[in-house]
N, C-alpha and C positions, 0 to 999 in steps of 0.2 A: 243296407247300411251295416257297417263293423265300424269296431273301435279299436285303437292301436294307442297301447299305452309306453312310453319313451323317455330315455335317460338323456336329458337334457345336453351334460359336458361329455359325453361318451358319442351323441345319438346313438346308443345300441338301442334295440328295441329291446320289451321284458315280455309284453304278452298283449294279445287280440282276445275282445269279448264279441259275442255276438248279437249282446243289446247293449242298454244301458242298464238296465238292469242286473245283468251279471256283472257288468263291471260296478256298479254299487257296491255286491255283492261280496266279490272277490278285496277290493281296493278297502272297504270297510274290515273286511276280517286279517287285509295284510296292515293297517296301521293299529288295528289291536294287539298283534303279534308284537311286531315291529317297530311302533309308536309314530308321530303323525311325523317326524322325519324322514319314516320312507321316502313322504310325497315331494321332499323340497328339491331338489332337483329334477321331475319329472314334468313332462308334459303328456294328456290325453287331445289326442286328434278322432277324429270321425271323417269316414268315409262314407258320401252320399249314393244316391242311388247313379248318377253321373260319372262317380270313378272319383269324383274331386275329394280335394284334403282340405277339411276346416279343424280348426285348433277350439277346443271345447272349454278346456279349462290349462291352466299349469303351476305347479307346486301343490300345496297345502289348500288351494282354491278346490284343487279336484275333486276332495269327497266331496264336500258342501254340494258341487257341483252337478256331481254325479246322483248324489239322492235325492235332490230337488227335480231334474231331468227323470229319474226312473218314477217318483210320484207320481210326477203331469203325464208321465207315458200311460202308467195306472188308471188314471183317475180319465184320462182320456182312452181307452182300452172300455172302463167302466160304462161311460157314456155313450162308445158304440154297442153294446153290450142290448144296452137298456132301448134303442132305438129299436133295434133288432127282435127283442124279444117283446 
């Protein structure tokens, strides 16, 4: 899976993460810079393990979005973790 982050009235693309967690990552530290306007015209898509396009989140939705998604990826990371050891 990747994630394809996109200017909405342009479609140009801006940039691919290779989790969600980088894009938390990255999308947190550009509306710090930036302010939470960056995100208003944007949409985040994911790409499945199939090749398929789902739409994750779009505008100002994304971070919210994006850090509640890399948590549960965490917190589930954690829980195989803990089976395993």
């Amino acid at each position: 899976m990747f994630y394809q982050l996109w200017h909405n009235p342009s479609t140009n693309f801006m940039d691919e993460f290779d989790s969600i967690e980088e894009a938390a990552d990255v999308l947190d530290a550009a509306v710090r810079r930036d302010g939470p306007g960056f995100l208003t015209d944007t949409y985040l898509v994911v790409f499945d393990e199939a090749g398929e396009e789902h739409l994750v989140a779009q505008g100002e939705a994304i971070l919210v979005t994006v850090k509640r998604l890399a948590a549960e990826e965490r917190r589930s990371a954690e829980g195989r973790l803990r089976k395993v050891g």
